[in-house]
Backbone bond lengths (Angstrom), bond angles and torsions (degrees), N, CA, C in turn:
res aa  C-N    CA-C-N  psi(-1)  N-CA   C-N-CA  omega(-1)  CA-C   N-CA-C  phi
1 X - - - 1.453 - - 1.525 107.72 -
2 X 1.172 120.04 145.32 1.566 136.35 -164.46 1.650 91.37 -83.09
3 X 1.122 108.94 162.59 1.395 127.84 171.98 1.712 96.24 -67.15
4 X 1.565 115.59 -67.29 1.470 106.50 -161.45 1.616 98.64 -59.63
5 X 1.362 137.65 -40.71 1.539 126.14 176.38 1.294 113.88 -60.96
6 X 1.309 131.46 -24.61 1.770 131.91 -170.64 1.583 92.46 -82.89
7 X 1.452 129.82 -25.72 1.221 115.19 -179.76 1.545 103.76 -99.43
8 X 1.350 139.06 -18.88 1.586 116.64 147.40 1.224 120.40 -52.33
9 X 1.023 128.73 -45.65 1.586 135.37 -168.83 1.177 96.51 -82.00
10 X 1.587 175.70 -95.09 1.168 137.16 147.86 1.498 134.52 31.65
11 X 1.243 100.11 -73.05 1.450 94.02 -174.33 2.001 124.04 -76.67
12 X 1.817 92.18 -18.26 1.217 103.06 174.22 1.463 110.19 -76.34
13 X 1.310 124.46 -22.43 1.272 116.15 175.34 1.795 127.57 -101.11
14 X 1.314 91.76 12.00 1.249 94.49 164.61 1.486 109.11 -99.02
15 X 1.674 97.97 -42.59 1.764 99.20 170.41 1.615 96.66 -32.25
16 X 1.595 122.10 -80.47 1.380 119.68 -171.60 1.539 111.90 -33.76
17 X 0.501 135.06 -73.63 1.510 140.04 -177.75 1.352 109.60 -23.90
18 X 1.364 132.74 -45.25 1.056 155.52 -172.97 1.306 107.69 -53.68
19 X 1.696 102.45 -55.45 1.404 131.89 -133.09 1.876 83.72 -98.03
20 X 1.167 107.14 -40.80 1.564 108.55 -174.49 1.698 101.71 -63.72
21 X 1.551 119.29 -53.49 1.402 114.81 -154.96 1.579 96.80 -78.81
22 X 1.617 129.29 -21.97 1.462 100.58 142.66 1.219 155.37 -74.41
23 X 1.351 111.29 -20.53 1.507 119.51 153.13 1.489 121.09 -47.15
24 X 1.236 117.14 -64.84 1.572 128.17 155.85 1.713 117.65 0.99
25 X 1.916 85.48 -58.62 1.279 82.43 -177.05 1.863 125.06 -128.54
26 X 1.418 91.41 49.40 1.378 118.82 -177.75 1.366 108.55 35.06
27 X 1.544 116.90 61.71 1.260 150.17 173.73 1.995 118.96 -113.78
28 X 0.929 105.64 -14.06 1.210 129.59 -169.59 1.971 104.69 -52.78
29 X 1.244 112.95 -45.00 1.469 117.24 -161.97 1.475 85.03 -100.62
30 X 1.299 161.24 -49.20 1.494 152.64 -157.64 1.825 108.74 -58.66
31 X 1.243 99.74 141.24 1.339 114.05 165.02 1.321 121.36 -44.53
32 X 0.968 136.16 134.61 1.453 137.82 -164.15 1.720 107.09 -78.70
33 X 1.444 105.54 -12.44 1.376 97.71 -175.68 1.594 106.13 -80.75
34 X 1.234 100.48 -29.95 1.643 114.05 -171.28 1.423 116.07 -65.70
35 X 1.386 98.98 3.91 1.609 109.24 165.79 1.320 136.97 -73.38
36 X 1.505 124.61 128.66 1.344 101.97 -170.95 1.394 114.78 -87.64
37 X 1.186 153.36 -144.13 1.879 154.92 -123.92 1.542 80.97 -136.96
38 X 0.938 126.85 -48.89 1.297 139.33 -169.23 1.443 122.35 -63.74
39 X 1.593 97.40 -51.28 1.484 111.16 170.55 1.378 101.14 -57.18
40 X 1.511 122.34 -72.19 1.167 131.18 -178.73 2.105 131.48 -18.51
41 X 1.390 79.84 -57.75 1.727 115.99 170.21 1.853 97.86 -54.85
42 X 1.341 111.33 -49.57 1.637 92.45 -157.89 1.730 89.44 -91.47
43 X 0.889 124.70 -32.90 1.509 120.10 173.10 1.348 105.75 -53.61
44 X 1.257 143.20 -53.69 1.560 125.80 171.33 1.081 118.14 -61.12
45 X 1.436 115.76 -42.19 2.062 115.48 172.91 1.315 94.97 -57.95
46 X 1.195 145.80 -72.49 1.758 132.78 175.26 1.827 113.20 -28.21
47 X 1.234 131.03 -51.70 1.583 123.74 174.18 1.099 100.39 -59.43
48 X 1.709 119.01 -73.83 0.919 115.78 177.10 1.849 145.67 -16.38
49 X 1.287 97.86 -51.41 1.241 106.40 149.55 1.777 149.25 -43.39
50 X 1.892 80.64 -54.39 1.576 93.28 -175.37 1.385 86.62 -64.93
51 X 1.694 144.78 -35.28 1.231 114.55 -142.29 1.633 108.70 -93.06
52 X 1.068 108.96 -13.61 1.842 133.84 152.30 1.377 97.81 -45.55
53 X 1.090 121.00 -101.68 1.720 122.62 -177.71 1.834 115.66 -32.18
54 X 1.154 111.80 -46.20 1.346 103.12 -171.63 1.767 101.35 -76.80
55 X 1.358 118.03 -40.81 1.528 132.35 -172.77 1.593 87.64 -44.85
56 X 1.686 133.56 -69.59 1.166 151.19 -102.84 1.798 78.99 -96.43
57 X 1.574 100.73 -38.13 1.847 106.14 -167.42 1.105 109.45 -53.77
58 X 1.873 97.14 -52.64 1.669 104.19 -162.51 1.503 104.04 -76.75
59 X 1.373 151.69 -22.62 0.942 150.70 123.27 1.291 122.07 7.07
60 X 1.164 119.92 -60.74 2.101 143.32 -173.16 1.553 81.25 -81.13
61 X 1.132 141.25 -51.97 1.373 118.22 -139.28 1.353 102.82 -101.81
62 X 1.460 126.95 -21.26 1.195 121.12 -165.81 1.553 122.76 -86.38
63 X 1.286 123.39 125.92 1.432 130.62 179.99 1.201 120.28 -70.07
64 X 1.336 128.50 -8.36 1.132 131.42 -170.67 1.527 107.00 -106.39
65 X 1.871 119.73 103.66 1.658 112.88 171.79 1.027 132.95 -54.58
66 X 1.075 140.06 14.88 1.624 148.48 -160.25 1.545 97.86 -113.41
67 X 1.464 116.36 -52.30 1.544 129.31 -179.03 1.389 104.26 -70.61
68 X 1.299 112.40 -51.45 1.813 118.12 169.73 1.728 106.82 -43.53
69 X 1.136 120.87 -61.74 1.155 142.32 172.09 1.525 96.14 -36.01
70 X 1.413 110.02 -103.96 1.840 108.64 175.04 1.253 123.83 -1.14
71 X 1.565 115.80 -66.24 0.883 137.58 -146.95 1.731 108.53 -83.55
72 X 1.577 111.12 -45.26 1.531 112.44 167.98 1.477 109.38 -52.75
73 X 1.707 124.56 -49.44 1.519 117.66 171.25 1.156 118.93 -47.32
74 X 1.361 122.03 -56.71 1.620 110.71 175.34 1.553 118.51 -57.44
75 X 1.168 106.59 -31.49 1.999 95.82 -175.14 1.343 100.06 -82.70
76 X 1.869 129.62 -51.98 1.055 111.00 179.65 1.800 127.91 -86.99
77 X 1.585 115.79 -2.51 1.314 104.59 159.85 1.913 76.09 86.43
């Protein structure tokens, strides 16, 4: 997978992520403004996440050290 597709697929699954922890909590149809700080907060810790887990995959799978490389800086900072 290409860099520009690993970052659609990424971002679509954090969208999901999003999209699940409001469904969850029959939040799904409300205006986004009508959200409280809180809502907000756990909806990014939910992307946030997936992009940890998926980062951590492509990480394991990739043959190429340079991307391995990248990729340990961004997860471990």
């Amino acid at each position: 997978m290409s860099p520009d597709d690993w970052q659609v697929h990424v971002t679509t699954e954090a969208a999901l992520a999003m999209g699940r922890w409001l469904e969850a909590r029959g939040r799904l149809d409300r205006p986004i403004a009508s959200l409280t700080r809180k809502d907000l907060e756990c909806m990014a810790s939910n992307a946030i996440s997936r992009f940890i887990v998926l980062a951590s995959q492509r990480r394991m799978q990739s043959p190429d050290p340079v991307e391995r490389e990248k990729l340990d800086d961004l997860l471990m900072g």
